[in-house]
C-alpha positions, 0 to 999 in steps of 0.5 A: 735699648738694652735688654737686662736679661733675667736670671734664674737662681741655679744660675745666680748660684753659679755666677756667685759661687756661693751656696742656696744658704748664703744667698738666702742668709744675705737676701734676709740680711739686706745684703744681696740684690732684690729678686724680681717676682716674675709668677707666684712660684718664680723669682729672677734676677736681674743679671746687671744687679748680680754683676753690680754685686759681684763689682762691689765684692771685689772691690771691698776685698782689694 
């Protein structure tokens, strides 16, 4: 059993290189995976989801 680790959104900000903006813009527009609430305050990311995303980029961009 593999365990998808979670990510929190420093680090889905690092992976992506894109600003707390964008990913809220793309999050609101439907075009970003859907975090994971993991407490009332706290939302993760599932790293497989953002790597899926970040496939899926390069290869619209190729």
């Amino acid at each position: 059993m593999n365990i998808d680790p979670l990510l929190t959104k420093k680090e889905v900000l690092q992976l992506t290189k894109m600003s707390d903006t964008t990913l809220w813009r793309l999050r609101r527009n439907g075009d970003f995976p859907n975090p994971v609430k993991t407490s009332t305050n706290s939302i993760r990311w599932h790293q497989s989801s953002i790597h899926k995303y970040l496939e899926n980029l390069k290869q619209q961009n190729q």
